[in-house]
N, C-alpha and C positions, 0 to 999 in steps of 0.2 A: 324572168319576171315571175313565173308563176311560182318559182322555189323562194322568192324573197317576199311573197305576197302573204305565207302564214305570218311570218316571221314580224314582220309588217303590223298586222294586225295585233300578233300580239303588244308588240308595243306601244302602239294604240290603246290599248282594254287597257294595259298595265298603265297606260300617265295617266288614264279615266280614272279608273278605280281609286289609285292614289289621289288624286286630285279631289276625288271626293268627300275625301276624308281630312280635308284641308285646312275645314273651321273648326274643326273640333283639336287642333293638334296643338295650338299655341292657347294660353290662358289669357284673361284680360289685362296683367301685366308682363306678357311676353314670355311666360314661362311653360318652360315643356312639357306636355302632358301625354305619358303614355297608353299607346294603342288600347290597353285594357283599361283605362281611366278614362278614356273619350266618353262627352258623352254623343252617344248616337244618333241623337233627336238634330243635331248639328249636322249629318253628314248629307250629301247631297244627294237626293233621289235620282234625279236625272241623270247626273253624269254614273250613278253605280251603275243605272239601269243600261246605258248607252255602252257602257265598259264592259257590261256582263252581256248584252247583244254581240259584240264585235268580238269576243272572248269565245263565243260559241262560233261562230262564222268563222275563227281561225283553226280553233279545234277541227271543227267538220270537216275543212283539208287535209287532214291527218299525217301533215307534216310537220310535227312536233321541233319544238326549237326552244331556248333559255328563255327567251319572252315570256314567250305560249304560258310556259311551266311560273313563270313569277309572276303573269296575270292571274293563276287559276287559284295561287298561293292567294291571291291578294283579295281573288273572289271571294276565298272560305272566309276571310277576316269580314267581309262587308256583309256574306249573305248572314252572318250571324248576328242576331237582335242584342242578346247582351254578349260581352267577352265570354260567360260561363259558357255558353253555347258554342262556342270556337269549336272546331275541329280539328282537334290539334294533333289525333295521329293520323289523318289524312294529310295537313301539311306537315307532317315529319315526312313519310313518305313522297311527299312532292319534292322535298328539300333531297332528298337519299336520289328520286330520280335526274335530278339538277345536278348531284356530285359525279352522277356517271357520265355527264353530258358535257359539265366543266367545271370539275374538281378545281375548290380553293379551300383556303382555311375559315374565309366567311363566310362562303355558303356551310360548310362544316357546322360553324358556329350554331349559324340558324336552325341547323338541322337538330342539335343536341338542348336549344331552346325550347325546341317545340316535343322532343319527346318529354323534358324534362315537364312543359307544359301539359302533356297529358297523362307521362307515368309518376310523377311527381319526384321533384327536387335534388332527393339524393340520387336518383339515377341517372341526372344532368350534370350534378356533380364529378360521380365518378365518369361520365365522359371529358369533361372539360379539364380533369385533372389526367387524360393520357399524356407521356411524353409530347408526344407529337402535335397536340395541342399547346400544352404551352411553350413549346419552342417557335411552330409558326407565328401563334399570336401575341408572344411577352410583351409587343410594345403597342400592340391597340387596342388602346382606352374603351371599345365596349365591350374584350372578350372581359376585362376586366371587372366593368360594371353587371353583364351577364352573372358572372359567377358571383358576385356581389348580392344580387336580385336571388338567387339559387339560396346563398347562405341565409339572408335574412327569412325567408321564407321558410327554409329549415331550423329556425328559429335559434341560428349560431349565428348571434346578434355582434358579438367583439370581433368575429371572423368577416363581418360583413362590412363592419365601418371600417378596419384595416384594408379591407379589396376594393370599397368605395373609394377611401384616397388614393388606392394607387392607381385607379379608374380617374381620379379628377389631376393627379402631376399629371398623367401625359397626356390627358386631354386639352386641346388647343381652341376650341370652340365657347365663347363664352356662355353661352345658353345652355350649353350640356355643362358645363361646369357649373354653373347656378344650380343647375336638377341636382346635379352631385351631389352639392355641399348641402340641399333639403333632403336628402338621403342620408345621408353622416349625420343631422342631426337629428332626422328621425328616429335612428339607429342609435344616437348615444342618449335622447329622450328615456328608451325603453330600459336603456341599462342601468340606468339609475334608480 
């Protein structure tokens, strides 16, 4: 019990923290709005506060586990007032400690997100475009919209709506294919 009791808690803090970030994730016609587009004033006090208690209380065991480490990720997204404020080479390295723990291509993913988040764009770039990248990921639809987000920002605007539609064929979700397709066209707005 007591080796399953961090563990526990982390996933705990971690459905809080998300959870409080709840109202602010869908618009008032149902459409998807990203983490760094929330606005904040929406997010739940209580439950951050309650997420970021029980987050500390698993820590302090110091039997670290994938929870623990997605909670603490999810803590830096909430203790920050605006997205600018993120700390994004902090959760790079949460993500780096989470690939030693339990190496996927998703957590990968998140990981070359958040550096690209803090060292900027073309450095997320040349990650996402290793072999091994896109061999793991060629058919899911957000390594594709990630690199998409990467492009546009690097302001290789024809590169970004090409990676958005191949981000919206395999996506199966209609709410993220809606996001998509306001992406493609915000993307083809600019090229004109």
């Amino acid at each position: 019990l007591q080796s399953v009791l961090p563990e526990a808690l982390g996933l705990l803090a971690l459905m809080l923290l998300h959870d409080s970030r709840r109202n602010a994730r869908v618009g008032l016609d149902g459409e998807l709005i990203l983490l760094a587009e929330q606005d904040r004033t929406l997010w739940d006090p209580k439950k951050k506060q309650e997420g970021m208690a029980i987050l500390d209380q698993a820590l302090s065991l110091k039997r670290f586990g994938t929870y623990q480490i997605q909670a603490a990720i999810s803590a830096l997204h909430v203790q920050a007032e605006k997205a600018s404020d993120t700390d994004w080479a902090q959760i790079a390295a949460l993500y780096a400690l989470l690939m030693r723990i339990a190496p996927s291509p998703v957590i990968e993913l998140n990981r070359v997100v958040a550096i690209a988040m803090a060292d900027g764009p073309l450095h997320g770039l040349a990650l996402l475009e290793r072999p091994e990248m896109v061999k793991s990921l060629r058919d899911y639809h957000l390594f594709y919209s990630a690199k998409a987000d990467l492009l546009r920002s690097a302001g290789r605007l024809q590169e970004a709506g090409d990676t958005y539609q191949q981000a919206l064929t395999l996506c199966q979700n209609e709410r993220e294919r809606s996001f998509l397709r306001r992406r493609i066209a915000e993307v083809s707005q600019k090229l004109v």
